[in-house]
VOTOR-896307 format. One line per field, with one value per residue: residue number from 1; x, z, y of N, C-alpha, C, CB in turn. Coordinates in nm, 3 decimals. Atoms other than C-alpha are relative to their C-alpha. Glycine has a CB too. Layout:
<atoms>
pos	c(NUM ...)
n.east	c(X ...)
n.up	c(Z ...)
n.north	c(Y ...)
ca.east	c(X ...)
ca.up	c(Z ...)
ca.north	c(Y ...)
c.east	c(X ...)
c.up	c(Z ...)
c.north	c(Y ...)
cb.east	c(X ...)
cb.up	c(Z ...)
cb.north	c(Y ...)
</atoms>
This chain:
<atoms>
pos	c(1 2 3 4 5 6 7 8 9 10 11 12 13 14 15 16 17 18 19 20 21 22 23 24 25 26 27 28 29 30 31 32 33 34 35 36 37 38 39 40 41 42 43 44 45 46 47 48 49 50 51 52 53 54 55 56 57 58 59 60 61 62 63 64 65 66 67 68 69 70 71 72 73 74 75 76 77 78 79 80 81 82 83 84 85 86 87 88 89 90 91 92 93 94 95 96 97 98 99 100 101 102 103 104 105 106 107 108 109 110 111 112 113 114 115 116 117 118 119)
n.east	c(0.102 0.118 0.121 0.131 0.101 0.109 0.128 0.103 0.147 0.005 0.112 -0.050 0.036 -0.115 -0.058 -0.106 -0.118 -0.151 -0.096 -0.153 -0.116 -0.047 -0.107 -0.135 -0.021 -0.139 -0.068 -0.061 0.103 0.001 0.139 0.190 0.109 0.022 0.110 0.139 0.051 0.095 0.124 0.122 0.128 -0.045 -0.057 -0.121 -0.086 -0.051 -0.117 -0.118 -0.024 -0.094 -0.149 -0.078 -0.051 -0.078 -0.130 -0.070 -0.014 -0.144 -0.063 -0.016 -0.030 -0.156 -0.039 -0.108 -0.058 0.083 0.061 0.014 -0.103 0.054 0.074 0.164 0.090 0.134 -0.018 0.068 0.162 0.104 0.105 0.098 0.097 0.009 0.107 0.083 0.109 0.117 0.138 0.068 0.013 0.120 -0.006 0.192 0.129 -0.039 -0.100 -0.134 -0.151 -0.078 -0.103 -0.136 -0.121 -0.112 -0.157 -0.116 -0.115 -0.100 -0.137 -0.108 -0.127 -0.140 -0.085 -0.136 -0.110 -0.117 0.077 0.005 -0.148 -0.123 0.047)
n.up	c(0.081 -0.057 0.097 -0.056 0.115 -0.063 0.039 -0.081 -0.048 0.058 -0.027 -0.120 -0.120 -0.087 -0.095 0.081 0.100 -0.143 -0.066 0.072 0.018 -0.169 0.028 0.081 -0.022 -0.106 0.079 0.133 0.088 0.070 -0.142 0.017 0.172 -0.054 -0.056 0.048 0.106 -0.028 -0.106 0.075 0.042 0.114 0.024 0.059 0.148 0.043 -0.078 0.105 0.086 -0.022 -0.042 0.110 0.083 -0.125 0.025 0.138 -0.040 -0.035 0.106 0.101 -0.053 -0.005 0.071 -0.037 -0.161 -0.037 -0.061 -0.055 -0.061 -0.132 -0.137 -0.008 -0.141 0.034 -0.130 0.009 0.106 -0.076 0.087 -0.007 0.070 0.115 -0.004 -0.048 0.035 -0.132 0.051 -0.119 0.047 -0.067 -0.156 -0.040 -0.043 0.071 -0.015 0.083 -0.109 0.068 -0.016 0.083 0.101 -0.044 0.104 -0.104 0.089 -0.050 0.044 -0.019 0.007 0.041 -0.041 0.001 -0.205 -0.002 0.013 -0.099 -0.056 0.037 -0.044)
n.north	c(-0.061 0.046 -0.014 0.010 0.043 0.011 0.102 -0.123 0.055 0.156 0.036 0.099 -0.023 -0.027 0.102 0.133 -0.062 0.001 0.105 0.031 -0.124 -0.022 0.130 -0.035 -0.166 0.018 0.098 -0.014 0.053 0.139 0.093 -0.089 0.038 0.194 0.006 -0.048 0.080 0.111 -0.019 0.052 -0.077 -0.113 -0.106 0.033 -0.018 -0.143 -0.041 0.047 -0.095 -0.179 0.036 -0.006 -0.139 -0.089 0.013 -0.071 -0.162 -0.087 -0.023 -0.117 -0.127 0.081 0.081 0.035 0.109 0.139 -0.008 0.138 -0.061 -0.086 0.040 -0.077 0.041 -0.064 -0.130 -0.021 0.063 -0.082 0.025 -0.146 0.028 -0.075 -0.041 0.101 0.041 -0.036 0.025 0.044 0.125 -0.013 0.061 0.065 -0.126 -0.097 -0.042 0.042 -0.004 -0.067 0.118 -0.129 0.062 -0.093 -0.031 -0.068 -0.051 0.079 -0.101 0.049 -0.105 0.101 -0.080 0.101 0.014 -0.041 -0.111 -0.056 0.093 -0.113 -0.187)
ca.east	c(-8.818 -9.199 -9.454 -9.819 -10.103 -10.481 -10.801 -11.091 -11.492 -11.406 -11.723 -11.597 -11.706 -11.412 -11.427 -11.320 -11.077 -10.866 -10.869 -10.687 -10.480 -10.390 -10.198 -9.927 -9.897 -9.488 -9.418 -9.152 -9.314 -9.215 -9.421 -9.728 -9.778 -9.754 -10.006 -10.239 -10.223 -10.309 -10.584 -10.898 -11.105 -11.192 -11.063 -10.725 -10.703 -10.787 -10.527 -10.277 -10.347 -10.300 -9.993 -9.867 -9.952 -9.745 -9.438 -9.483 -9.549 -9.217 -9.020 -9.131 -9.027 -8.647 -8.581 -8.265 -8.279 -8.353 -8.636 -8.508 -8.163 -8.375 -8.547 -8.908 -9.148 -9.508 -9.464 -9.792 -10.186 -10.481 -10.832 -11.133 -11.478 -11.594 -11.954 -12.245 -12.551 -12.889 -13.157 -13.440 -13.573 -13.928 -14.002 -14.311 -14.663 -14.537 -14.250 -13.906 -13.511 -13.279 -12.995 -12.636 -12.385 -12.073 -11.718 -11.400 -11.079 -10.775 -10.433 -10.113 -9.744 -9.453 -9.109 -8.749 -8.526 -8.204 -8.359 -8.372 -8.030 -7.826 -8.035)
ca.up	c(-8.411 -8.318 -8.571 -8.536 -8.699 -8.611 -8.638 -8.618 -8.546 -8.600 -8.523 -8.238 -7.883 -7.664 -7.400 -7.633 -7.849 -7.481 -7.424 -7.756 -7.751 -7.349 -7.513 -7.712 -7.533 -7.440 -7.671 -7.983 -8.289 -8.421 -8.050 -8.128 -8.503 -8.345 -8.119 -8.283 -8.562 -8.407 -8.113 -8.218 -8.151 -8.432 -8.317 -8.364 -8.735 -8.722 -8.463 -8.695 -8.973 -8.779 -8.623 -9.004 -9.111 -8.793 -8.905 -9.284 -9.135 -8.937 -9.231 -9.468 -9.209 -9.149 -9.465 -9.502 -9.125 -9.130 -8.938 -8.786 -8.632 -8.461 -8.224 -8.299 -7.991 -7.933 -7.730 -7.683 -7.783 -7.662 -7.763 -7.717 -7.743 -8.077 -8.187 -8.085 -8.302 -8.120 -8.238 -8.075 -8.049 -7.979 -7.628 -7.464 -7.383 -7.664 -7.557 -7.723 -7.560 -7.664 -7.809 -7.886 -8.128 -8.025 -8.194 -8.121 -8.198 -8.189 -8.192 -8.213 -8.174 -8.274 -8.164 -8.159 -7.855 -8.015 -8.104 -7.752 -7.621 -7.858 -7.685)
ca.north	c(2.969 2.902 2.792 2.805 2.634 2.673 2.498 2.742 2.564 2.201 2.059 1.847 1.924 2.127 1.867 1.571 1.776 1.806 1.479 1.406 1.744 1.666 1.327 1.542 1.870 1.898 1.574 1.533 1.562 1.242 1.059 1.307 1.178 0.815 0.886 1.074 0.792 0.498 0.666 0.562 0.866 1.103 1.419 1.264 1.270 1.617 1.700 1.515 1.722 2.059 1.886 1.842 2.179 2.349 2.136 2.248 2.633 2.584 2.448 2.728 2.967 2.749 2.679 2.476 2.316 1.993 1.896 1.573 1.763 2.039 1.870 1.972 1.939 2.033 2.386 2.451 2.316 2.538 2.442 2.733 2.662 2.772 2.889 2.666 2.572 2.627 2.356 2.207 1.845 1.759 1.634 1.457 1.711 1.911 2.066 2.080 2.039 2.266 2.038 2.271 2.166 2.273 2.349 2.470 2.629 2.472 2.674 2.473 2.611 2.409 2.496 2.373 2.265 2.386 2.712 2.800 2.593 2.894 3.235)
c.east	c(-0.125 -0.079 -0.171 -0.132 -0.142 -0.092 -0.135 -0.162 0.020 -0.160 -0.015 0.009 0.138 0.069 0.080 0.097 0.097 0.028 0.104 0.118 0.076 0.111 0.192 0.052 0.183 0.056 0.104 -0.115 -0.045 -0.131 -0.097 -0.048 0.014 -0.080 -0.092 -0.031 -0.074 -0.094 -0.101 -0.081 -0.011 0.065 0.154 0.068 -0.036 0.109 0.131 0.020 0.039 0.158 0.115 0.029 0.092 0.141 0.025 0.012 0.169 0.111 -0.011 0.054 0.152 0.050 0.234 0.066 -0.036 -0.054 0.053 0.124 -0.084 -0.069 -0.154 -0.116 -0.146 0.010 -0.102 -0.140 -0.078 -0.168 -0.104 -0.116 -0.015 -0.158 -0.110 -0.161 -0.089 -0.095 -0.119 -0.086 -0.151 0.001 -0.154 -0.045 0.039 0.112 0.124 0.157 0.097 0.147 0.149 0.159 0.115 0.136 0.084 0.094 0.092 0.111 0.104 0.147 0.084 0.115 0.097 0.102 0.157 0.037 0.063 0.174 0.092 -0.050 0.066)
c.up	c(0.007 -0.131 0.015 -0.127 0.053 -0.100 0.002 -0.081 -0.106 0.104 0.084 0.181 0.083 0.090 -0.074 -0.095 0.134 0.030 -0.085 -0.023 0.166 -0.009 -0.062 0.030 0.069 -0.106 -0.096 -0.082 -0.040 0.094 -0.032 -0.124 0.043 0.111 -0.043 -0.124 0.038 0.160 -0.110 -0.028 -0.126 -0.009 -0.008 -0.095 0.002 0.067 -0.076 -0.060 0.040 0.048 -0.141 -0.069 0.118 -0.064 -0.134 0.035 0.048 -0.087 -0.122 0.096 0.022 -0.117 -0.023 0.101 -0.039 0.140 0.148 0.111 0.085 0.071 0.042 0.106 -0.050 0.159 0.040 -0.046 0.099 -0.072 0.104 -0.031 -0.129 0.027 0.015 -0.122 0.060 -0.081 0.149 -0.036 0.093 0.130 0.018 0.011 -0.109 0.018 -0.079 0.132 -0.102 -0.033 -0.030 -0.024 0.009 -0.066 0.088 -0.049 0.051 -0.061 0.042 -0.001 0.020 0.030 -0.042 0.145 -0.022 -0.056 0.173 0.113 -0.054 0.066 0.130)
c.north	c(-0.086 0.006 -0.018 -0.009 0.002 -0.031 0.091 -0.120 -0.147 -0.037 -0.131 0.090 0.090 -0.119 -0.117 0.022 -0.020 -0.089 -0.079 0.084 -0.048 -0.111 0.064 0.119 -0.053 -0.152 0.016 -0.012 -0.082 -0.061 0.051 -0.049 -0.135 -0.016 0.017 -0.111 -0.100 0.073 -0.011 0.158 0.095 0.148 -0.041 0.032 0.155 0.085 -0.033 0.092 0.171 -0.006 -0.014 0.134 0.087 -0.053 0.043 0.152 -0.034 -0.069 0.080 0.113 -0.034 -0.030 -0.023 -0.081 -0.061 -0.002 -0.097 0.059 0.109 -0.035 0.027 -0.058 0.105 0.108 0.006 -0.039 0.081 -0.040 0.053 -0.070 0.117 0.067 -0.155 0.030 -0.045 -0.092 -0.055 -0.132 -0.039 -0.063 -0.036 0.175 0.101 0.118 -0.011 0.051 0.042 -0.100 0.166 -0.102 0.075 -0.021 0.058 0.034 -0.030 0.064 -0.087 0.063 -0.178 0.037 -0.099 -0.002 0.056 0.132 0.070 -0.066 0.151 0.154 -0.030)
cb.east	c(0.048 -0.057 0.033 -0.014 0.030 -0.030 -0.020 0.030 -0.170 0.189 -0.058 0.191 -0.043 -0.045 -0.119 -0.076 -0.020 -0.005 -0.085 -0.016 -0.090 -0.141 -0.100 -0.014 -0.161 -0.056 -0.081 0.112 -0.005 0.171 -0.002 -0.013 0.075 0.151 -0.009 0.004 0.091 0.112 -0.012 -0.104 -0.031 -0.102 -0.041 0.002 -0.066 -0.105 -0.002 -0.015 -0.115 -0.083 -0.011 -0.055 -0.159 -0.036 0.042 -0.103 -0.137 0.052 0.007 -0.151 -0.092 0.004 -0.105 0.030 -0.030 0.094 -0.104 0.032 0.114 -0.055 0.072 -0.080 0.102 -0.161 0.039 0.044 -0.064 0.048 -0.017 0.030 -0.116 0.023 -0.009 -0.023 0.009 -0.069 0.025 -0.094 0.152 -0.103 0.059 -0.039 0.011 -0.096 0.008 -0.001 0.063 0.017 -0.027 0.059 -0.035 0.022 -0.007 0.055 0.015 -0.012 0.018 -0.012 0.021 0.026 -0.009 0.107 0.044 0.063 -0.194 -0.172 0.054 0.021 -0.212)
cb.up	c(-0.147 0.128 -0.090 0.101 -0.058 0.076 0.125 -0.099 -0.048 0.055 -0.111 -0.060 0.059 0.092 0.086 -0.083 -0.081 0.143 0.065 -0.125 -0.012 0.147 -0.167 -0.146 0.159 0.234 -0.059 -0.036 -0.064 0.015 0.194 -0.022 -0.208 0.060 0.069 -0.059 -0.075 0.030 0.100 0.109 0.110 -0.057 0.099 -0.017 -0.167 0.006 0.139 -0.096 -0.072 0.156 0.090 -0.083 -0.063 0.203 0.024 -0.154 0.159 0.181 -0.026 -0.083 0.136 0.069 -0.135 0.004 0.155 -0.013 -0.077 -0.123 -0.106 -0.008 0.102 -0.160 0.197 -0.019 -0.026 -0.011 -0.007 -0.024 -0.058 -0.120 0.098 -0.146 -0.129 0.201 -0.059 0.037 -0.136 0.057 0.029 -0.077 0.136 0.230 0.188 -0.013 0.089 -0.197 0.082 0.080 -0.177 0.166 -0.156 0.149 -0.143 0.099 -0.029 -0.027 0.082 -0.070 0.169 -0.138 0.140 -0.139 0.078 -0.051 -0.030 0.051 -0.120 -0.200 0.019)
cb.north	c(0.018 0.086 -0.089 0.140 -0.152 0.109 -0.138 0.259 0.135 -0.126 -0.002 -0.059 -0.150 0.105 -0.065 -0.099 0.195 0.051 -0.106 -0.035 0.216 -0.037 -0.117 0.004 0.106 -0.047 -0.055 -0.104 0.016 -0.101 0.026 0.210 0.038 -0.089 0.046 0.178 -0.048 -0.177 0.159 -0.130 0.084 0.025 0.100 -0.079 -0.103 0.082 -0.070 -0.106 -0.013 0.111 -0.163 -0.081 0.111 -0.053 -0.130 -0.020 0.076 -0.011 -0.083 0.046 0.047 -0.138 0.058 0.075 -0.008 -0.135 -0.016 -0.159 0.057 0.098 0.068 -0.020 0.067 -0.144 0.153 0.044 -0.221 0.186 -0.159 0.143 -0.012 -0.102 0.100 0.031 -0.056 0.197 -0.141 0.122 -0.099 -0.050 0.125 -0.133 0.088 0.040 -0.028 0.127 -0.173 0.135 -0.187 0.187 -0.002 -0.013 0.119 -0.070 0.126 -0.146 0.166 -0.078 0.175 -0.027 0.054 0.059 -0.241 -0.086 -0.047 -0.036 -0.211 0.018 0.071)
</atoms>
């Protein structure tokens, strides 16, 4: 049984959300919250926190398994650019440079290994 937690326009770039989502994709859960704790960068702690709410989604949906006996892995991480914020920043001769603030959406799926061992 698959649980799924998403992030919608964290205000963290696509490109540098993948390079802390690209650390825990396919991991145990346990290794993914011991990565994402001690990496320095900041999209980390927010990857944590969607990584916490996926394991409370798939214990309200199990209730009764223990977490630690099913074998919980990270099935899945996908991260989308989001919507982009258009400003503009003055430049020499009077001109201005379009700067864009970019976001993103981050969909996690949680699963179990002994889930799929009994189909």
């Amino acid at each position: 049984m698959e649980a799924i937690a998403k992030l919608n326009d964290c205000p963290t770039s696509p490109r540098k959300m993948r390079l802390v989502v690209d650390l825990i994709r396919g991991q145990k859960v346990e290794n993914a919250l011991h990565i994402l704790k001690y990496n320095t960068k900041e999209a980390s702690q927010r990857v944590e926190k969607l990584l916490l709410s996926a394991i409370a989604n798939w214990q309200a949906k199990n209730e009764g398994v223990r977490m630690e006996e099913s074998e919980l892995y990270v099935k899945s991480v996908m991260v989308d650019g989001g919507r982009q914020l258009k400003r503009l920043r003055p430049a020499p001769q009077g001109r201005g440079y379009r700067i864009r603030k970019r976001s993103n959406h981050v969909t996690l799926v949680v699963d179990s290994k002994i889930s799929e061992t009994k189909n």
